[in-house]
C-alpha positions as a Markdown table, in Angstrom:
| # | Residue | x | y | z |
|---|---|---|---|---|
| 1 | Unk | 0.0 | 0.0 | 0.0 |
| 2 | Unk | 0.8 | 3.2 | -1.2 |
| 3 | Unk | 0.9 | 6.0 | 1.6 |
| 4 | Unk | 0.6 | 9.9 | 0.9 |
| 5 | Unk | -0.2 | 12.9 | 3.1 |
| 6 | Unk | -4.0 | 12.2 | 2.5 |
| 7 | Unk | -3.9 | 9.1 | 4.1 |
| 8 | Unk | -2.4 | 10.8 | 7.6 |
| 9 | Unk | -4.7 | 14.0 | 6.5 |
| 10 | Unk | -7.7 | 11.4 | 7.0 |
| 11 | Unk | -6.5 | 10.9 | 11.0 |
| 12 | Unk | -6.3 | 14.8 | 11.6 |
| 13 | Unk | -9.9 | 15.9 | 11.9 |
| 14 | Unk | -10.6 | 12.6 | 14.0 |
| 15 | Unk | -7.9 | 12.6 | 16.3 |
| 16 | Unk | -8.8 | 16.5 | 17.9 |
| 17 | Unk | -12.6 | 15.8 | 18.2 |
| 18 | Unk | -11.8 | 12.7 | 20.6 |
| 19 | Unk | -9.6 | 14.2 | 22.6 |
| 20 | Unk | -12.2 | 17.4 | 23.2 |
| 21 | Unk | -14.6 | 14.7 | 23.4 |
| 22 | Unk | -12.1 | 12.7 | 26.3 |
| 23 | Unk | -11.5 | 16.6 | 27.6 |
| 24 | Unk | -15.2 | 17.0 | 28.4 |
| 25 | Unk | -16.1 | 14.0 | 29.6 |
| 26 | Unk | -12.8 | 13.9 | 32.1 |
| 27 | Unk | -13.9 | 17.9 | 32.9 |
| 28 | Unk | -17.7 | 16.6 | 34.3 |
| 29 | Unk | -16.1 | 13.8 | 36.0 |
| 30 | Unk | -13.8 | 16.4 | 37.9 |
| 31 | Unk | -16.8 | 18.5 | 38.5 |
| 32 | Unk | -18.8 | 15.5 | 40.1 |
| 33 | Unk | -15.9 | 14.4 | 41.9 |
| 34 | Unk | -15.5 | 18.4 | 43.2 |
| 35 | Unk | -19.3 | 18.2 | 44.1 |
| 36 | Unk | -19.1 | 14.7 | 46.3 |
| 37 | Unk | -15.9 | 15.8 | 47.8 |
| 38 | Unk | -17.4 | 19.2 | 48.8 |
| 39 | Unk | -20.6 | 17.2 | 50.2 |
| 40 | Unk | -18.4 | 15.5 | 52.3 |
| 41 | Unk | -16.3 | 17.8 | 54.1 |
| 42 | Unk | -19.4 | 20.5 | 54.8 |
| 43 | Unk | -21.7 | 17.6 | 55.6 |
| 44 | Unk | -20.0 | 15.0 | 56.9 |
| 45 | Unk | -22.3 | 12.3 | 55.8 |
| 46 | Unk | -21.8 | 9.3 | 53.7 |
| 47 | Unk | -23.7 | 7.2 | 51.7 |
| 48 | Unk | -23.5 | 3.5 | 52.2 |
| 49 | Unk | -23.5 | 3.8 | 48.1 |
| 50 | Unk | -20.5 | 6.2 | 47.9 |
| 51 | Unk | -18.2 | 4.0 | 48.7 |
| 52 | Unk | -19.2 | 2.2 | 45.6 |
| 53 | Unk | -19.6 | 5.0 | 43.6 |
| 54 | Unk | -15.6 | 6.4 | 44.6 |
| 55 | Unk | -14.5 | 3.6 | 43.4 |
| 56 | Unk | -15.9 | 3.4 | 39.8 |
| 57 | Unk | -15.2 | 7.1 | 40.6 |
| 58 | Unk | -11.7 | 6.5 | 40.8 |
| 59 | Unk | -11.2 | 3.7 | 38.1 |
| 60 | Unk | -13.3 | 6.0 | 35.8 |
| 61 | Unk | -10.8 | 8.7 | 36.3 |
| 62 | Unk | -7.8 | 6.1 | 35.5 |
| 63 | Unk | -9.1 | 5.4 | 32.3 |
| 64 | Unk | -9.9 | 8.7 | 31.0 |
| 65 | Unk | -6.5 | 9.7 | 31.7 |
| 66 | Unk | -4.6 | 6.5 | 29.5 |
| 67 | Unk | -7.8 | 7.2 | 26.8 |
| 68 | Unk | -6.5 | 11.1 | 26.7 |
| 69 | Unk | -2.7 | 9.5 | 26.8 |
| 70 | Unk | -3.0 | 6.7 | 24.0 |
| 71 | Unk | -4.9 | 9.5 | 21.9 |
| 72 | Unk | -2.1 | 11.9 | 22.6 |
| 73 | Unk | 0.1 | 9.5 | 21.3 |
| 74 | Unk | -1.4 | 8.6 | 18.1 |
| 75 | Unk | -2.0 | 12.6 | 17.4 |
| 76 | Unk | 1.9 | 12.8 | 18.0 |
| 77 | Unk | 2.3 | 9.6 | 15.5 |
| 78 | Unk | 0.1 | 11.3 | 13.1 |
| 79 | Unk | 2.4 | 14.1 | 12.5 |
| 80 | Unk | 5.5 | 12.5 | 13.1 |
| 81 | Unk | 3.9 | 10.2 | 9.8 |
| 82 | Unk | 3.5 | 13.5 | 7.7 |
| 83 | Unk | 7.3 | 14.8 | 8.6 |
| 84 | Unk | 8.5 | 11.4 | 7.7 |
| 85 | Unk | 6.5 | 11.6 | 4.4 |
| 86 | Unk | 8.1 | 15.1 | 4.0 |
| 87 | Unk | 11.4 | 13.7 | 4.6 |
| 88 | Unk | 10.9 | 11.0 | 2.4 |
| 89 | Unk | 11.4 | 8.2 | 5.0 |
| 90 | Unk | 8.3 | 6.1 | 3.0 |
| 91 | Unk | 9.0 | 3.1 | 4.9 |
| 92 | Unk | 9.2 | 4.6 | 8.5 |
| 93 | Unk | 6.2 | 6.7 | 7.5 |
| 94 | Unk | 4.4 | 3.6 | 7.3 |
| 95 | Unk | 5.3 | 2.0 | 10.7 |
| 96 | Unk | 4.7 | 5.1 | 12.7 |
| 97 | Unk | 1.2 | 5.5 | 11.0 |
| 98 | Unk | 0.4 | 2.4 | 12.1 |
| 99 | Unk | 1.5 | 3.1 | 15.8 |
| 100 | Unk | -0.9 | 5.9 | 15.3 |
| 101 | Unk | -3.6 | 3.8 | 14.1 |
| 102 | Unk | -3.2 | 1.5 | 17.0 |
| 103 | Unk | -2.7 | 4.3 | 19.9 |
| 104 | Unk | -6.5 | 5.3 | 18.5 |
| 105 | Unk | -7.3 | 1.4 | 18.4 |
| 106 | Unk | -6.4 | 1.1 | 21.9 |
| 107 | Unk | -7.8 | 4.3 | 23.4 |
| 108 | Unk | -11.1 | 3.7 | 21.9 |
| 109 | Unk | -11.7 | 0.5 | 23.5 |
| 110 | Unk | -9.9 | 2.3 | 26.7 |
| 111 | Unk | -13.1 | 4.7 | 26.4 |
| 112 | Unk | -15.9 | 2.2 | 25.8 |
| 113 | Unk | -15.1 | 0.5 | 29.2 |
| 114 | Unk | -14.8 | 4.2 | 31.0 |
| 115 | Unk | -18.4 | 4.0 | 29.1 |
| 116 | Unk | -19.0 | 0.9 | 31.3 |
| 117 | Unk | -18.2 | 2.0 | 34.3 |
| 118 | Unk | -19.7 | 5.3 | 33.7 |
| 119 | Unk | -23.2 | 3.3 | 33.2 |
| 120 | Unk | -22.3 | 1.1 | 36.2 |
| 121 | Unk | -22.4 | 4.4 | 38.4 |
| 122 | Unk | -25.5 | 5.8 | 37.3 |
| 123 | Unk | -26.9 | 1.9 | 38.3 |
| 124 | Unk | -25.3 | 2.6 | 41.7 |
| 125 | Unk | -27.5 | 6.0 | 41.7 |
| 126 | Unk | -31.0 | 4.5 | 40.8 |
| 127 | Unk | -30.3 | 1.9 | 43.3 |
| 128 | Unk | -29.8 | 4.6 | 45.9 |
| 129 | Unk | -32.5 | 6.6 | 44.8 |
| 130 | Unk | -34.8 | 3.0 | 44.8 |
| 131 | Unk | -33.8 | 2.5 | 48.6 |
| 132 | Unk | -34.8 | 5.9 | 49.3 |
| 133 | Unk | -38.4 | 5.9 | 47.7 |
| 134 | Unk | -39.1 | 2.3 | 49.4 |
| 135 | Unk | -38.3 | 4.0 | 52.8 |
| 136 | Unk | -41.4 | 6.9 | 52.4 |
C-alpha cells in the first residue's frame, strides 16, 4: 500500500474531536468528583452507596487519563507520519502511521469500558434513589 499525506490528513480531523470529546467527559467527572468531595467535608455524611460510587469514581478517572494518553500518542504519531512523508522516509512513515492507528485502536476501547463504568455508576445511583423511595 501506497501512503501519501491524505492518508495521515484522513487521522487529523478525528484525532482533535476525541480528545475534546475525552477533555469534556474527564472535565464533568472532575466536576462530580469536586461536588461529592465538597458534600463530604461541609456535611460530613456518607452514603453507604458512595463508597461504591468512589470507586468506579476513581477507576473511571484512571481510564480517561490513558484514553487522553494513548490519543495523545497517536496525534503525536500522526504528525510524526507526515514529517517522515516530508522527509521522504516512506518506509518509516508507514510504521509510525500504524503506531498511530493503533494508539487510536487502543484508546477507543480504553473509552468504551470508561463507558461501562460510567453506566455502572449511574446503576449505583437509581439503586440509591430506589432505597430511598421504598423508605417513604
Amino acid at each position: 500500500m501506497d501512503i501519501d499525506y491524505t492518508v495521515s490528513a484522513l487521522m487529523f480531523p478525528a484525532i482533535p474531536l476525541m480528545m475534546t470529546m475525552y477533555s469534556n467527559r474527564f472535565h464533568t467527572l472532575s466536576a462530580l468528583i469536586r461536588q461529592i468531595h465538597d458534600q463530604y467535608t461541609f456535611e460530613k455524611k456518607v452514603p453507604p452507596e458512595w463508597e461504591n460510587q468512589l470507586h468506579v469514581l476513581n477507576k473511571r478517572t484512571n481510564y480517561l487519563k490513558y484514553t487522553m494518553g494513548f490519543a495523545a500518542f497517536g496525534f503525536l504519531f500522526n504528525m510524526s507520519t507526515v514529517l517522515m512523508l516530508y522527509l521522504g522516509s516512506l518506509q518509516i512513515a508507514r510504521f509510525i502511521f500504524a503506531g498511530c492507528c493503533i494508539c487510536m485502536i487502543i484508546s477507543i476501547f480504553l473509552f468504551m469500558h470508561e463507558i461501562r463504568l460510567s453506566n455502572q455508576a449511574l446503576k449505583y445511583h437509581l439503586s440509591d434513589m430506589d432505597s430511598m423511595k421504598k423508605d417513604y
